[in-house]
N, C-alpha and C positions, 0 to 999 in steps of 0.2 A: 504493500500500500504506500509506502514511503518511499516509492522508488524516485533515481532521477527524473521520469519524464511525466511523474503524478506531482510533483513540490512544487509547482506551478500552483496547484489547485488549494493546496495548502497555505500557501502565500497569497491569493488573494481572498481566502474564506479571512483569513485573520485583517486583512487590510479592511474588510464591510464590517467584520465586529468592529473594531478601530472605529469607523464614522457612524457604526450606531453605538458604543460605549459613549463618543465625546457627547453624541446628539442626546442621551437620556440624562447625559452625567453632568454637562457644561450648559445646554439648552433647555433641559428639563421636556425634552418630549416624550411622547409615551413611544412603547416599540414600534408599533405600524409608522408613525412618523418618522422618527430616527431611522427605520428601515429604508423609506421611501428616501430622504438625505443620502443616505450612504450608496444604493443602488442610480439612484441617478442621476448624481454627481456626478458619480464613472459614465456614465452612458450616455454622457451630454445632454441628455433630451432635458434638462430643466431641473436645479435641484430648489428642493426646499430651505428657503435661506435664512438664515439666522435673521432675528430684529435688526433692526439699522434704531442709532438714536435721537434724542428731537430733529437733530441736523440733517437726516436722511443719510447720513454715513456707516458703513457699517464698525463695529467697533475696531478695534486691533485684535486683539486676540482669535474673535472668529475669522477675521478676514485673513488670520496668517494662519492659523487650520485650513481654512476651505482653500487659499489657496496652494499649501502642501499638496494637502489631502487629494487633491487634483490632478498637481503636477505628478505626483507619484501612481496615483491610481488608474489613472485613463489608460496611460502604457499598457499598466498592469495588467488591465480588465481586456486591452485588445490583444497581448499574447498571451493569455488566456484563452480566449474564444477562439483566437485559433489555432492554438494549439489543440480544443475540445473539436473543433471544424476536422482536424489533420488527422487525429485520432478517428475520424467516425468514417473518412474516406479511407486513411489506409488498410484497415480492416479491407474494405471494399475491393481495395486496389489487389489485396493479399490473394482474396478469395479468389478474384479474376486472375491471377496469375499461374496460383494451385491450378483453376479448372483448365486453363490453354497449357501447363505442362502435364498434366491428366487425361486430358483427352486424345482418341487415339489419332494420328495422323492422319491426314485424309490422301487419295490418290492424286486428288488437284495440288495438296501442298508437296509432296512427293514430286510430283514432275514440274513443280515450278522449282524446288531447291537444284533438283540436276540440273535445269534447263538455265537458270540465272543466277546461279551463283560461283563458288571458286569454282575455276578450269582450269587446269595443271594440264599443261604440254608435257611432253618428255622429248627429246632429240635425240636421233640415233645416228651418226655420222659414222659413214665407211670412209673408202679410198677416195670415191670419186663422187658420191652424194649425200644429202642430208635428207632424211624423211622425217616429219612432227606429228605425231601422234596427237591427238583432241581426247582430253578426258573424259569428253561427251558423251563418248561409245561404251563406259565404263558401267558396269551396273548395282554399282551402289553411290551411296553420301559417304563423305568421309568427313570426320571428328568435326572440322571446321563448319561444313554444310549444315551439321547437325545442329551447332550451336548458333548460328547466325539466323536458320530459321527460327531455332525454338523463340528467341529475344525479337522477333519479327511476329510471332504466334503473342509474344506475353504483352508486346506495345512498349516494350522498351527501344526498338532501334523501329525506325520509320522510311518507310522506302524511299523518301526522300535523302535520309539521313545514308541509307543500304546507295542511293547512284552515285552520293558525292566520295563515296568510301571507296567505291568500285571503282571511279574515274581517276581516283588519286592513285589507285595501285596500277590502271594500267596507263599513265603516265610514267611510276617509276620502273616499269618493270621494260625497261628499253630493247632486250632482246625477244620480249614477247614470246616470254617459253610459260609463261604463268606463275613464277618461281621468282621471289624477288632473292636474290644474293645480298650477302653483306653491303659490299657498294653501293649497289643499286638503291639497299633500302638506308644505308645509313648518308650516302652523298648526297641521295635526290630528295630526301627529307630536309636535309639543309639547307640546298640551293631553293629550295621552295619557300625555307619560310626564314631563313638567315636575312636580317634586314641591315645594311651598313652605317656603324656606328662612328662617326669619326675616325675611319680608318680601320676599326675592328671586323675584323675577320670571323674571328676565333665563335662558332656559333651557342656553343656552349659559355659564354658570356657574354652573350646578347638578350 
C-alpha cells in the first residue's frame, strides 16, 4: 500500500486534511464547509474564502495560508489525477498487450512479416560469377521477424515508425547483401547524424 507509485495518494489525502484542519480550527467552519475550502481551492473552480475585514481586505494570516495552500496544492492535486488517469489506462494498455502477445498469429500476419520485413541476401562468389540468393524463398521468420512483428501486433512500433527504420538500414547497408557489417553500421550511422562542431570531428563528442 505504501508503495512508491501509491505516496502520491498519500501526500495529497494529508495536504485536504491540512485545509480542512486550518478551515474548522482557524475559520471555525463546520466539516462540509472546510471540506468544500480545501477541495476547491485545489480545483480552481472557486474556493470558499475566508472573511475579509471592515476594509474589504483579506486578513494576513488567511491570505498567506490560502495563498501557500495553493501554490502547493494545485500541482499537487494535478499529479495526482494523473497519475490516478495513468494508473486506470495502463492496466488497459497491459491487458491489450497480454491479449496481441496471446493470441494466435494469423496467416495474413505471417505473410506480411516474410513479405516486408528483414531480407538477408547471402552471396556466393566462384571464379568467374556472383549469384544472390533472396531470403524471400526461405520458409520461415527468423528471431528478428518475430520480434519486430510481435511490437507491430502490441502498438508499440508503428508502421510509420517500421518504413523510416527500414529506409535507414537500407541506406547503410551499401553492398545491398541485407547484412549490415561493422562499417557499414558503425561509419554510416555517423556520417548521418555527426553534425560539425567547430572543427570537431570526433562523433562520439558531439
Amino acid at each position: 500500500l505504501w508503495a512508491n507509485e501509491n505516496r502520491i495518494y498519500f501526500v495529497f489525502l494529508a495536504w485536504i486534511v491540512l485545509g480542512v484542519s486550518w478551515g474548522m480550527l482557524d475559520q471555525g467552519w463546520d466539516l462540509i464547509t472546510a471540506t468544500h475550502f480545501a477541495v476547491s481551492a485545489l480545483a480552481t473552480g472557486g474556493l470558499t474564502a475566508p472573511p475579509v475585514n471592515s476594509d474589504g481586505i483579506l486578513p494576513t494570516d488567511p491570505a498567506i495560508f490560502c495563498g501557500f495552500y495553493c501554490l502547493i496544492g494545485i500541482p499537487l492535486m494535478a499529479i495526482t489525477l494523473g497519475h490516478f488517469a495513468y494508473a486506470l489506462v495502463s492496466g488497459h494498455v497491459k491487458e491489450m498487450e497480454e491479449w496481441a502477445l496471446t493470441r494466435p498469429m494469423t496467416a495474413a500476419e505471417y505473410e506480411f512479416a516474410k513479405q516486408h520485413l528483414t531480407t538477408v541476401k547471402t552471396t556466393h562468389q566462384s571464379d568467374l560469377r556472383k549469384t544472390t540468393t533472396s531470403s524471400s524463398s526461405r520458409h520461415g521468420l527468423n528471431l528478428s521477424d518475430f520480434v519486430v512483428l510481435q511490437l507491430l501486433r502490441q502498438g508499440r512500433l508503428s508502421m510509420e515508425t517500421f518504413n523510416v527504420l527500414k529506409k535507414d538500414f537500407e541506406l547503410l547497408d551499401k553492398d545491398k547483401t541485407g547484412v549490415l557489417s561493422l562499417e557499414e553500421a558503425t561509419d554510416g550511422i555517423q556520417a548521418k547524424y555527426r553534425q560539425p562542431v567547430q572543427g570537431i570531428n570526433d562523433f562520439s563528442t558531439v
